[in-house]
C-alpha positions as CSV (number, residue, x, y, z in Angstrom):
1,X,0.1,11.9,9.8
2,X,-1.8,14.0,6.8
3,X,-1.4,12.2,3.7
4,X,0.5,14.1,0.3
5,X,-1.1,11.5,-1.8
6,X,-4.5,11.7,-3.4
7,X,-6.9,10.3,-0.9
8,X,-8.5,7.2,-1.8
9,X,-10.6,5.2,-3.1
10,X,-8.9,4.7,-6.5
11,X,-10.8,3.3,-9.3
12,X,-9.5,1.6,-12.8
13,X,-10.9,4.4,-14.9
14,X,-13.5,7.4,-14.8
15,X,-16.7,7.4,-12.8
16,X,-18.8,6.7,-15.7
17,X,-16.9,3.0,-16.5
18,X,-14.7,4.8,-19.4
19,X,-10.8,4.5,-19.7
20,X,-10.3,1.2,-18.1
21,X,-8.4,0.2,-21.2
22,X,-7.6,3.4,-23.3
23,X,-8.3,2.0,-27.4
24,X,-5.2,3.5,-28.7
25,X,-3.0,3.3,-26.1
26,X,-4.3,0.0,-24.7
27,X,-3.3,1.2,-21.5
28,X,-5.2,1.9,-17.8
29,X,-5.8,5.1,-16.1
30,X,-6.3,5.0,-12.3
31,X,-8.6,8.0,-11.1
32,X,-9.7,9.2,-7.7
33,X,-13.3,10.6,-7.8
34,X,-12.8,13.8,-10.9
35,X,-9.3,13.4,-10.7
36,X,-6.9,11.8,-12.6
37,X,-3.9,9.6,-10.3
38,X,-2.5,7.6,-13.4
39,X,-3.8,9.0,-17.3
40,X,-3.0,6.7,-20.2
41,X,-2.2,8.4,-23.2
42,X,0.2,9.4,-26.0
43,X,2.2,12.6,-26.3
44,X,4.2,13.1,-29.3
45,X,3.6,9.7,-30.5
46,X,5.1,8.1,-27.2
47,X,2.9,6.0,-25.5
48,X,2.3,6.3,-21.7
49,X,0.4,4.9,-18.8
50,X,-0.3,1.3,-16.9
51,X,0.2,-1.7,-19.9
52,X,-1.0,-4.2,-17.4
53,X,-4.7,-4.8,-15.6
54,X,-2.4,-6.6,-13.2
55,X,-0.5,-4.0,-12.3
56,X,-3.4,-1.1,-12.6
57,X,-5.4,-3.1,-10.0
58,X,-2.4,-3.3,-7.6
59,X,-1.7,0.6,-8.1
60,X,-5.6,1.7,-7.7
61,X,-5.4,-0.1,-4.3
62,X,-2.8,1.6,-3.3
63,X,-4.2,3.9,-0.6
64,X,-6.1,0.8,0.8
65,X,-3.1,-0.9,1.4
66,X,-1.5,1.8,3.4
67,X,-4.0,2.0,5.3
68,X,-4.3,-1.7,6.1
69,X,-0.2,-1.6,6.3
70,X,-0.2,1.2,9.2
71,X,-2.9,-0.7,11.0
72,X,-1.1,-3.9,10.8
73,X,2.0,-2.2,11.7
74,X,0.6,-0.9,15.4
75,X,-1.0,-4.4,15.8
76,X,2.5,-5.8,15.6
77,X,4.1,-3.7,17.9
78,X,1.5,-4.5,20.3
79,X,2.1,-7.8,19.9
80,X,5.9,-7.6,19.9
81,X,5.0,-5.7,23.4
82,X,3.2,-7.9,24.8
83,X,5.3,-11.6,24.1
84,X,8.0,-9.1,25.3
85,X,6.6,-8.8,28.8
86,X,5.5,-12.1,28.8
87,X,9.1,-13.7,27.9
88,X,10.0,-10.9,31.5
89,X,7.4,-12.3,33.2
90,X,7.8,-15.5,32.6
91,X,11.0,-16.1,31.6
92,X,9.5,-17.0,28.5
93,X,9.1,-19.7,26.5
94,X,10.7,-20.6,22.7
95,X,7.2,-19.9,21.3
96,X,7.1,-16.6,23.0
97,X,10.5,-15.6,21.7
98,X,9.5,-16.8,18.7
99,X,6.2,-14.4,18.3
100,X,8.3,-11.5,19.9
101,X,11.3,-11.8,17.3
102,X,8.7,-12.2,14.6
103,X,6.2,-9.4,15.7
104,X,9.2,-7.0,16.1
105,X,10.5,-7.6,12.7
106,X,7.5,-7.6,10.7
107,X,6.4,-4.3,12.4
108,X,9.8,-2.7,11.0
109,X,9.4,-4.2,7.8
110,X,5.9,-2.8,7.5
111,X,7.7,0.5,9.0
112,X,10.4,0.8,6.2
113,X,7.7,0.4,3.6
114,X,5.5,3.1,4.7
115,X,8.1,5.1,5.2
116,X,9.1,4.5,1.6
117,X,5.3,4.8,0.5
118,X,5.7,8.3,2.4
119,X,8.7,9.4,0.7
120,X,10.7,9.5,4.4
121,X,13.1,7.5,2.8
């Protein structure tokens, strides 16, 4: 699926280690190679941009995450598949159910979210 977001890797501030914290504004700008995902700043006098390191680290790992999400997403519904046939198979076992129930709603957990992350919702 092709991606509307700004490909990653994002990055606390610019290339050359400036903008992490913005002085005046005291706030983080998140950048992707020359471009700008996040820009901390004033206009008018109102500030804008990330207050938080916390939260600027969790937003500039954004398009890692979605990866890692979608990946662990098709890993679950392997999984769900497979304890699936297994419980057919074998008639299955509590643990079996267990990992299939599990698997299944992980994987549309994980589904709903990227969706979301996609703007599908």
């Amino acid at each position: 699926m092709d991606s509307k977001h700004t490909p990653g890797p994002w990055r606390l501030g610019y290339e050359d280690g400036s903008g992490v914290a913005d002085d005046y504004t005291k706030g983080y700008c998140i950048t992707a190679g020359e471009r700008t995902v996040v820009y901390s700043g004033d206009s008018f006098g109102v500030l804008y941009g990330i207050e938080r390191e916390a939260d600027a680290r969790l937003i500039s790992s954004a398009p890692e995450l979605l990866a890692a999400l979608e990946k662990a997403a098709e890993r679950m519904d392997v999984y769900a598949e497979w304890a699936s046939r297994e419980i057919i198979a074998s008639r299955g076992t509590p643990v079996l159910r267990e990992v299939a129930k599990c698997a299944k709603a992980n994987a549309d957990r994980a589904r709903t979210a990227l969706r979301k992350a996609r703007g599908e919702d």
